[in-house]
Every structure is written in C-alpha cells, then in structure tokens.
TORSE-606835 format. One record per residue (C-alpha): residue number from 1; residue in one letter; y, x, z. Coordinates in steps of 0.25 Angstrom, whole numbers. Last residue first. Example, Ala and Ser with C-alpha at 12.3 -4.5 7.8 and 13.67 -1.06 7.14 Angstrom:
<atom i="2" aa="s" north="-4" east="55" up="29"/>
<atom i="1" aa="a" north="-18" east="49" up="31"/>
//
This chain:
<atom i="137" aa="x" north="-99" east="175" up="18"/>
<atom i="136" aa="x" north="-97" east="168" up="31"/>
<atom i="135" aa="x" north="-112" east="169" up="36"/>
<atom i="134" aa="x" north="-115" east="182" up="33"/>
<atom i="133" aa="x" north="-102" east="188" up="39"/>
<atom i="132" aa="x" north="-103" east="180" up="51"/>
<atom i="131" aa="x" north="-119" east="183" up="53"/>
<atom i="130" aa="x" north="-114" east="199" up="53"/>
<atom i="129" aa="x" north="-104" east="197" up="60"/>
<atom i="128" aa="x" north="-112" east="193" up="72"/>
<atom i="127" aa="x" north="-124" east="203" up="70"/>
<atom i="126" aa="x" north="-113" east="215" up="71"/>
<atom i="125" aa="x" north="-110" east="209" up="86"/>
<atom i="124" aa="x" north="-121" east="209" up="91"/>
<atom i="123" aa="x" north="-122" east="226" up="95"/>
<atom i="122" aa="x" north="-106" east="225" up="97"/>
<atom i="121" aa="x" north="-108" east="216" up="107"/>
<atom i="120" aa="x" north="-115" east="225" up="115"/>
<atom i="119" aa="x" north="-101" east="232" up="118"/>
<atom i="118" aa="x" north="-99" east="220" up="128"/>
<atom i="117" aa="x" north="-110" east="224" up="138"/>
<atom i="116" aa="x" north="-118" east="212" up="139"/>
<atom i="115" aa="x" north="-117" east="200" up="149"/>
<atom i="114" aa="x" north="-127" east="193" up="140"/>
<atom i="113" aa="x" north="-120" east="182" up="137"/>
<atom i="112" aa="x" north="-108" east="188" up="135"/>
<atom i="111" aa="x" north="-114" east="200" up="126"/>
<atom i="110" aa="x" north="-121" east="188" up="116"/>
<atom i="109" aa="x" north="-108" east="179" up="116"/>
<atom i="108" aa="x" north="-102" east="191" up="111"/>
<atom i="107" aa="x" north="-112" east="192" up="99"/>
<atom i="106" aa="x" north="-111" east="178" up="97"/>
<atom i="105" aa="x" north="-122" east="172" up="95"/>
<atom i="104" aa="x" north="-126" east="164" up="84"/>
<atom i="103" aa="x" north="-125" east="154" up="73"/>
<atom i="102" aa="x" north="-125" east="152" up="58"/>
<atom i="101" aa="x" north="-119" east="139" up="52"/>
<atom i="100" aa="x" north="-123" east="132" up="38"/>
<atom i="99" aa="x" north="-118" east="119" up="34"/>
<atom i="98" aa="x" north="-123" east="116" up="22"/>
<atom i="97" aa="x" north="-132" east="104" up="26"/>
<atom i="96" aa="x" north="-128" east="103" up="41"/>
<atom i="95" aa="x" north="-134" east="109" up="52"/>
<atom i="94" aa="x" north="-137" east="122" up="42"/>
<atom i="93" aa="x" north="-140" east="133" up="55"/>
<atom i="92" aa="x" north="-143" east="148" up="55"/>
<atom i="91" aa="x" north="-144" east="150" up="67"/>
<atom i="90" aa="x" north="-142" east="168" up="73"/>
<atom i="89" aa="x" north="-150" east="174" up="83"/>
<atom i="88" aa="x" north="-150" east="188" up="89"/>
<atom i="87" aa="x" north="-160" east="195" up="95"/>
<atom i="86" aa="x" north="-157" east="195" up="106"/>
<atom i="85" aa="x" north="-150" east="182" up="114"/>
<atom i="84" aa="x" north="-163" east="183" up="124"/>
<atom i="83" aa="x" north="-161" east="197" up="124"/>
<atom i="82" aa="x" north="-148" east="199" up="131"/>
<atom i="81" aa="x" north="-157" east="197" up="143"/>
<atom i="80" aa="x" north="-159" east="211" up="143"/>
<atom i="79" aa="x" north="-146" east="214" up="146"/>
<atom i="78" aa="x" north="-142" east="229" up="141"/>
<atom i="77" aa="x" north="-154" east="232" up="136"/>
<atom i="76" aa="x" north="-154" east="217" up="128"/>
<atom i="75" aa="x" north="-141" east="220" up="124"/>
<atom i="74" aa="x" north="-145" east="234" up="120"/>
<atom i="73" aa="x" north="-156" east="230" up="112"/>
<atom i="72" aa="x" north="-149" east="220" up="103"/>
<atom i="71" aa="x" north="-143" east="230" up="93"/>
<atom i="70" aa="x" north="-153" east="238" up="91"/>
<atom i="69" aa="x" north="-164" east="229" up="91"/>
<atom i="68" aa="x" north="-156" east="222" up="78"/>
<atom i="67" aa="x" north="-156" east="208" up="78"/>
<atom i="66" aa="x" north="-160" east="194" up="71"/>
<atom i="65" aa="x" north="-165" east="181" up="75"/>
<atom i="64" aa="x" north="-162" east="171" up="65"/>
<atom i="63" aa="x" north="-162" east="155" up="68"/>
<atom i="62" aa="x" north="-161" east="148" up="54"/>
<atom i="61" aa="x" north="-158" east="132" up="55"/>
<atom i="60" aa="x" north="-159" east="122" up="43"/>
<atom i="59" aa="x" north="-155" east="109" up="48"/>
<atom i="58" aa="x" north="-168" east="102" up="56"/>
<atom i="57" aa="x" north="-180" east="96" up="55"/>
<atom i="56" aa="x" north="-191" east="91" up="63"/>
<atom i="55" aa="x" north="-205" east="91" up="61"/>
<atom i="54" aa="x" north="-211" east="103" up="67"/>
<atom i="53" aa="x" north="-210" east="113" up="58"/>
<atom i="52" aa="x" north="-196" east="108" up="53"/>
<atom i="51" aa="x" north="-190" east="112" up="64"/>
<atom i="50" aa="x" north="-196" east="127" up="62"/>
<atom i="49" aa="x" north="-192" east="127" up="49"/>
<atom i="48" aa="x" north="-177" east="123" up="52"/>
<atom i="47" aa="x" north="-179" east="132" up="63"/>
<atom i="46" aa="x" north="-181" east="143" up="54"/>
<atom i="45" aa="x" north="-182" east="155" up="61"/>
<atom i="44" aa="x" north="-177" east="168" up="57"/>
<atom i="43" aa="x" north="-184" east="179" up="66"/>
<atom i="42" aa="x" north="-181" east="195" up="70"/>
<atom i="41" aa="x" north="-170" east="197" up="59"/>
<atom i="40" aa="x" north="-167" east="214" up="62"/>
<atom i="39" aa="x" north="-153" east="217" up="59"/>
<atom i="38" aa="x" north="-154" east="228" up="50"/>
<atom i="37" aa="x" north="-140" east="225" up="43"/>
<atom i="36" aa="x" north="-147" east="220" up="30"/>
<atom i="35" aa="x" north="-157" east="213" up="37"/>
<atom i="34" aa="x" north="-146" east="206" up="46"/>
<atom i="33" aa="x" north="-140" east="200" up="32"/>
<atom i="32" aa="x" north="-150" east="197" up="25"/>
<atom i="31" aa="x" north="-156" east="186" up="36"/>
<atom i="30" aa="x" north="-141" east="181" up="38"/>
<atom i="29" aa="x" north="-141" east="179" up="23"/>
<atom i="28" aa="x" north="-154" east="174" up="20"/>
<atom i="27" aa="x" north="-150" east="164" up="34"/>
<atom i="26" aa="x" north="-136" east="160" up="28"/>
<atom i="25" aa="x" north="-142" east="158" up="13"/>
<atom i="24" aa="x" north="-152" east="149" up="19"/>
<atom i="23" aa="x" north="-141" east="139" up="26"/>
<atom i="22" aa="x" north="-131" east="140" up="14"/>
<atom i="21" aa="x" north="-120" east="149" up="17"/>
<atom i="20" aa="x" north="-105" east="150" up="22"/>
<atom i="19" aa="x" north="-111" east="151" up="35"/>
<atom i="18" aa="x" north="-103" east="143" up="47"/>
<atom i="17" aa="x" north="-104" east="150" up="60"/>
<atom i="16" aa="x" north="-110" east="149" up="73"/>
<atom i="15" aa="x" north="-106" east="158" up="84"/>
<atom i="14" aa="x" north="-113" east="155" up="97"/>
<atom i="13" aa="x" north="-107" east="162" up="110"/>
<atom i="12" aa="x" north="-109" east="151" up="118"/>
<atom i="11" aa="x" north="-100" east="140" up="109"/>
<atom i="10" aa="x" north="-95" east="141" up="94"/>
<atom i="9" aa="x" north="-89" east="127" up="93"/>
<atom i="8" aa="x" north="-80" east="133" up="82"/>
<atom i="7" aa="x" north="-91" east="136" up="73"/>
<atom i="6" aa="x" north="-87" east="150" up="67"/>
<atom i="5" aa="x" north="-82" east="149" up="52"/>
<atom i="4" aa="x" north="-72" east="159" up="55"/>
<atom i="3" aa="x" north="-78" east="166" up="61"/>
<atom i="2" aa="x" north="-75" east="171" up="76"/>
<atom i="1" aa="x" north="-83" east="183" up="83"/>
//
C-alpha cells in the first residue's frame, strides 16, 4: 500500500504516515474510528505518560492495540506464532511539535513474516486503509 504522504524511509514492513491532524485529534480519531467498524481497541498506552512516570520525558507517543478475533484467529491457526504481531498495533508519534506521524505494519509485511497464506492478507488488510483514510483526511 503506498500514500502519498508515506515516509520514504519505510523499512521492514513499517508504513509510517504523516497525519494531517494534531497529535490528540489523531488518537480520538483512530480510537473512533475502530469502534465504529467493530474493531475491538484491546489497550492505548501512553508512553509519553509512562515516560513521565519515571522522570524522563518524551514527544507525545500513543501505542494502540486493536483488533478483531475474527480476523486474527486464522493467522494465528494457520501459524500460531503469528501471534506475537497480533493483535495489531499502530504509534502515534509527535517527534517534532506539529509533526504528527502514525505507524505500523504493513499488512503484507505481516503474511511474509509469517509465512502465511496470501489470501490472509485480506483479513489485515481493511485495518490498513482504514488508518490511511483517517490520518490523511
């Protein structure tokens, strides 16, 4: 999947894209978005918080574990250790102050890894568009 505004350094099957909103408005969105597509948000951890916590700090960073069981199950039946990349995960990242980038896995990258059947794809692949289409409009 290329986007326009995909980082051009892209390595290892990470897609990281530029959202075209602020840093808190990018995770409400993602947030909103998976709930209204029944796609089940398992935990959103704020490392910025987390950093903090401890005495150190850091750019606002949002890691967000989502999924759908029914979509995941049959990679992990297929290879169980397909489970150590389930459930998804995408970053939510403000390196620089107004520069807001949203990462992950690339669905593809997923199936390769995992020596999956290549159909599978199909069960990540909606996920993907899905943070491409909030993120860039």
């Amino acid at each position: 999947m290329t986007q326009p505004n995909a980082n051009p350094d892209n390595q290892h099957g990470i897609v990281s894209l530029r959202s075209l909103h602020p840093f808190a408005d990018t995770v409400r969105l993602l947030l909103t978005a998976f709930a209204d597509h029944g796609i089940k948000v398992f935990a959103t951890i704020d490392q910025q918080a987390e950093a903090l916590a401890v005495g150190l700090t850091m750019p606002p960073t949002t890691l967000i574990l989502f999924g759908n069981p029914k979509a995941g199950t049959p990679l992990m039946l297929a290879q169980p250790l397909s489970g150590i990349d389930l459930p998804l995960k995408v970053l939510v990242a403000e390196p620089a102050s107004g520069q807001v980038t949203v990462s992950f896995n690339t669905a593809a990258y997923v199936i390769e890894r995992h020596s999956l059947p290549a159909e599978l794809v199909n069960n990540l692949a909606p996920a993907e568009r899905l943070i491409a289409s909030v993120v860039t409009q």
